[in-house]
PyMOL CGO cylinders between C-alpha atoms (Angstrom):
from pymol import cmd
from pymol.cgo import CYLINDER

trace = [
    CYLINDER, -7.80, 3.93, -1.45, -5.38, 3.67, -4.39, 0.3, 1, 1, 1, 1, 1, 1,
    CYLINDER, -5.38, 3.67, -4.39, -4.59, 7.62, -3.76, 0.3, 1, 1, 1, 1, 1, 1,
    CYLINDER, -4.59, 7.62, -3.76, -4.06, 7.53, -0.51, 0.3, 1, 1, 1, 1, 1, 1,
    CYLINDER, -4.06, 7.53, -0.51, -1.83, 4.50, -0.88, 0.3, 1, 1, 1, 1, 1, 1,
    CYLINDER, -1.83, 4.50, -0.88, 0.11, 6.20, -3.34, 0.3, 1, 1, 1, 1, 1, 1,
    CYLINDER, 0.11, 6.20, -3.34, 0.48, 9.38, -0.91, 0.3, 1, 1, 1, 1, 1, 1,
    CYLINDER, 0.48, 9.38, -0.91, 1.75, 7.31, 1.70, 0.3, 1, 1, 1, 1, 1, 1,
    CYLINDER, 1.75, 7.31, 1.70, 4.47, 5.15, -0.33, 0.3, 1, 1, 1, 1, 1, 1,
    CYLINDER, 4.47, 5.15, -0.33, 5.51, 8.12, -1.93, 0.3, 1, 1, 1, 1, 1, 1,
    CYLINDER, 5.51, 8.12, -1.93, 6.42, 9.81, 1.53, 0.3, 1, 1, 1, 1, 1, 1,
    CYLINDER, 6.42, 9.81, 1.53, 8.56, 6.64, 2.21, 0.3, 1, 1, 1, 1, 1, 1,
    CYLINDER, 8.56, 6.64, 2.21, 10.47, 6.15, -0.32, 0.3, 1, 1, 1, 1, 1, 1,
    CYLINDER, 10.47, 6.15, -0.32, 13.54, 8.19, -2.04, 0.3, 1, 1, 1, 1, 1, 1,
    CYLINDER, 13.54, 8.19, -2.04, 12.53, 7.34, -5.74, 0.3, 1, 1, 1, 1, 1, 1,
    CYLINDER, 12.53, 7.34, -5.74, 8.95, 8.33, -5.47, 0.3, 1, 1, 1, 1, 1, 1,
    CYLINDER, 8.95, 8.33, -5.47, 8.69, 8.21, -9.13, 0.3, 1, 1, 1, 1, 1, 1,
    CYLINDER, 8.69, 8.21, -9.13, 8.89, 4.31, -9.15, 0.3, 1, 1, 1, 1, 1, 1,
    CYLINDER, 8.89, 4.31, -9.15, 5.98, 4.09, -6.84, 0.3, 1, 1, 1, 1, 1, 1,
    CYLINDER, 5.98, 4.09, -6.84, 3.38, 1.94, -8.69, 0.3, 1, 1, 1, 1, 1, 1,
    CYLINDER, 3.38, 1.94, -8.69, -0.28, 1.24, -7.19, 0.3, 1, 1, 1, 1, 1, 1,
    CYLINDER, -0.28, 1.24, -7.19, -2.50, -1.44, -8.71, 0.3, 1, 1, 1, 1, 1, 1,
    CYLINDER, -2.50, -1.44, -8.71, -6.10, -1.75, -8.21, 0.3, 1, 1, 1, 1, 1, 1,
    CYLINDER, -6.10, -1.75, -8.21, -7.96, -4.90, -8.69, 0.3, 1, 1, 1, 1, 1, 1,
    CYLINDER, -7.96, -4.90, -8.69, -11.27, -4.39, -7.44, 0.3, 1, 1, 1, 1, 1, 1,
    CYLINDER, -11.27, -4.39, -7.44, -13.61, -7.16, -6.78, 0.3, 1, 1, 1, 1, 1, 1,
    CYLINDER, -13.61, -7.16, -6.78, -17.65, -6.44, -5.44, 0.3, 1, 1, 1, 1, 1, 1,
    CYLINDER, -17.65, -6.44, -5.44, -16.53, -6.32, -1.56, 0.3, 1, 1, 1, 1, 1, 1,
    CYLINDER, -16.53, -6.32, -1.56, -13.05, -6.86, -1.82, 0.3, 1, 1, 1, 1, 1, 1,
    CYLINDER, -13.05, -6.86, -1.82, -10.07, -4.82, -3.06, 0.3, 1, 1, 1, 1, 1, 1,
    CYLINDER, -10.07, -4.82, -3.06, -6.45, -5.53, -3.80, 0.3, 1, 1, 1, 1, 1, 1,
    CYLINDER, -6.45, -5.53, -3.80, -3.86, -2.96, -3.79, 0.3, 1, 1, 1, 1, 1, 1,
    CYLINDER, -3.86, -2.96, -3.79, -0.67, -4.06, -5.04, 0.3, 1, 1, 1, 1, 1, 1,
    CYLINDER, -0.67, -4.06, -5.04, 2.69, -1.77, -4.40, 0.3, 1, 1, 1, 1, 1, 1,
    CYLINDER, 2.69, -1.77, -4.40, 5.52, -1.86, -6.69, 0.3, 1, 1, 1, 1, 1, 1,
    CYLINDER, 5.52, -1.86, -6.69, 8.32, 0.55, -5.54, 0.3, 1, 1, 1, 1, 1, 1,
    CYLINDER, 8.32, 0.55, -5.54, 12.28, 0.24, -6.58, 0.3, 1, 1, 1, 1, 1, 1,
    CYLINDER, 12.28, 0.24, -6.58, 14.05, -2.79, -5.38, 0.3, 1, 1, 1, 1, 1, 1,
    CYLINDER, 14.05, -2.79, -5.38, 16.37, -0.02, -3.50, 0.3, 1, 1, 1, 1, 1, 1,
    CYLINDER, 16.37, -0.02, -3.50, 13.11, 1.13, -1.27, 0.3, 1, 1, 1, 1, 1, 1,
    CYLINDER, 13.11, 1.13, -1.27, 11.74, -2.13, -0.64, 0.3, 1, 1, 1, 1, 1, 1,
    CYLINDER, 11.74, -2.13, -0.64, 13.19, -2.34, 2.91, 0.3, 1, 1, 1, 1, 1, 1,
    CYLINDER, 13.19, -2.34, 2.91, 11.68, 1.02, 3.96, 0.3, 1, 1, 1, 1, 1, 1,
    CYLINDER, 11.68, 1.02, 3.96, 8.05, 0.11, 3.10, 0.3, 1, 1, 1, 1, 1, 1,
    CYLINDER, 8.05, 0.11, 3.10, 8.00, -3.01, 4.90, 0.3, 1, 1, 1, 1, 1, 1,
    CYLINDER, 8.00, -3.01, 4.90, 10.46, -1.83, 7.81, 0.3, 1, 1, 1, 1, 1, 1,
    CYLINDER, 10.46, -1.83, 7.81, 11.95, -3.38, 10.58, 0.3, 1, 1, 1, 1, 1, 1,
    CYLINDER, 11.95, -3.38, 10.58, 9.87, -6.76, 11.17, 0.3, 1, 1, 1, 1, 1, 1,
    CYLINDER, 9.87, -6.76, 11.17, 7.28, -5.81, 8.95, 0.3, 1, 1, 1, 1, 1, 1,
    CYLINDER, 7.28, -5.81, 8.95, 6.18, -3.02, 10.59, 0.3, 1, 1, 1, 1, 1, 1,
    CYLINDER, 6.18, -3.02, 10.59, 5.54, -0.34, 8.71, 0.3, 1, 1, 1, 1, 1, 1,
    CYLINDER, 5.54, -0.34, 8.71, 3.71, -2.42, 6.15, 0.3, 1, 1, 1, 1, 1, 1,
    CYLINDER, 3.71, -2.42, 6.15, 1.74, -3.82, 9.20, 0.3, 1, 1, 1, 1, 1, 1,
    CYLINDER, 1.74, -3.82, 9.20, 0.82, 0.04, 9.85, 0.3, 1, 1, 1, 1, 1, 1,
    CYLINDER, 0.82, 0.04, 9.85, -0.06, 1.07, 6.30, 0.3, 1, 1, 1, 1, 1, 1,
    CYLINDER, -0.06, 1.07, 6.30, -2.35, -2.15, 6.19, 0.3, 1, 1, 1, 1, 1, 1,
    CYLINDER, -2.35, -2.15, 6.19, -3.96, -0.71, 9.32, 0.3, 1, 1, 1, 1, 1, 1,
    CYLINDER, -3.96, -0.71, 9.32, -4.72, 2.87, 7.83, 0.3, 1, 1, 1, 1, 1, 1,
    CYLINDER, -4.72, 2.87, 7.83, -6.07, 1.04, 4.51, 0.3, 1, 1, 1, 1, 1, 1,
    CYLINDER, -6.07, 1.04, 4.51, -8.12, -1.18, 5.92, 0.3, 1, 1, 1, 1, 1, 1,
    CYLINDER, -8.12, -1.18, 5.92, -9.72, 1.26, 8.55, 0.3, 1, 1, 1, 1, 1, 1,
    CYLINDER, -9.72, 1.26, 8.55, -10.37, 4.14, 5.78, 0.3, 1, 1, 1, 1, 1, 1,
    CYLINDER, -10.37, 4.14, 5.78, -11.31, 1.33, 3.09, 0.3, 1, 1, 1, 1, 1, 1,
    CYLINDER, -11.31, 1.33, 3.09, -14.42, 0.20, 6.25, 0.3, 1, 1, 1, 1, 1, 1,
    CYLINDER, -14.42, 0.20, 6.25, -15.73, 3.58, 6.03, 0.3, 1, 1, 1, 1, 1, 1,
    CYLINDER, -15.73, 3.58, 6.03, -17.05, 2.57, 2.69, 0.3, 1, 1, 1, 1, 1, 1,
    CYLINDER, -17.05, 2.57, 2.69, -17.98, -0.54, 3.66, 0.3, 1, 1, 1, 1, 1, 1,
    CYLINDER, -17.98, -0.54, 3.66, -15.41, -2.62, 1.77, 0.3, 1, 1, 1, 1, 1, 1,
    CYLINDER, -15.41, -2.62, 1.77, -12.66, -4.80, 2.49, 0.3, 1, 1, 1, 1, 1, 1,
    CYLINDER, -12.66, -4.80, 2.49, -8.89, -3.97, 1.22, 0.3, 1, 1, 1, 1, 1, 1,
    CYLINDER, -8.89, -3.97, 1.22, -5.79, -5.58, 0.82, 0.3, 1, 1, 1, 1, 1, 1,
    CYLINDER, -5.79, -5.58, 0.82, -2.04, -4.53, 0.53, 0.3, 1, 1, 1, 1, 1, 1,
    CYLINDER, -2.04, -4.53, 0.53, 0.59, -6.52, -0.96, 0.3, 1, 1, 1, 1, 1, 1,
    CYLINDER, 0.59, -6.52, -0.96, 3.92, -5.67, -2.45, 0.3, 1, 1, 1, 1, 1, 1,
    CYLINDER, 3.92, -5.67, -2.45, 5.14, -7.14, -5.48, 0.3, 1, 1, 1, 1, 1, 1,
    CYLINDER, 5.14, -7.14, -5.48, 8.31, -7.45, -6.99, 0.3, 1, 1, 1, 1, 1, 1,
]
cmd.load_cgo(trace, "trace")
């Protein structure tokens, strides 16, 4: 999940080499945390939150394939 997270931010943003993906895996649960530059914050979250919303979507579908349950959250 942490690649394809990674893939996706990086196709967002316009300093991809600021994108920073965190793993901290638990024994059903998983949270991703997304760093990116304070400039490309806006276009990962989107208008009303939806492109976050969407990525959350795609994560958490592929992430049930495995049987586990993932989170996304963007820190600062």
């Amino acid at each position: 999940m942490k690649e394809l997270l990674t893939h996706i931010a990086k196709a967002l943003v316009d300093i991809p080499e600021k994108v920073e993906v965190k793993e901290i895996a638990g024994e059903k649960s998983t949270i991703l945390e997304l760093k990116v530059a304070d400039s490309d914050r806006g276009k990962v979250i989107g208008k009303e939150g939806r492109i976050i919303k969407s990525i959350r979507t795609i994560i958490s579908s592929a992430s049930a394939k495995l049987d586990k349950r993932t989170t996304v959250e963007i820190v600062e």
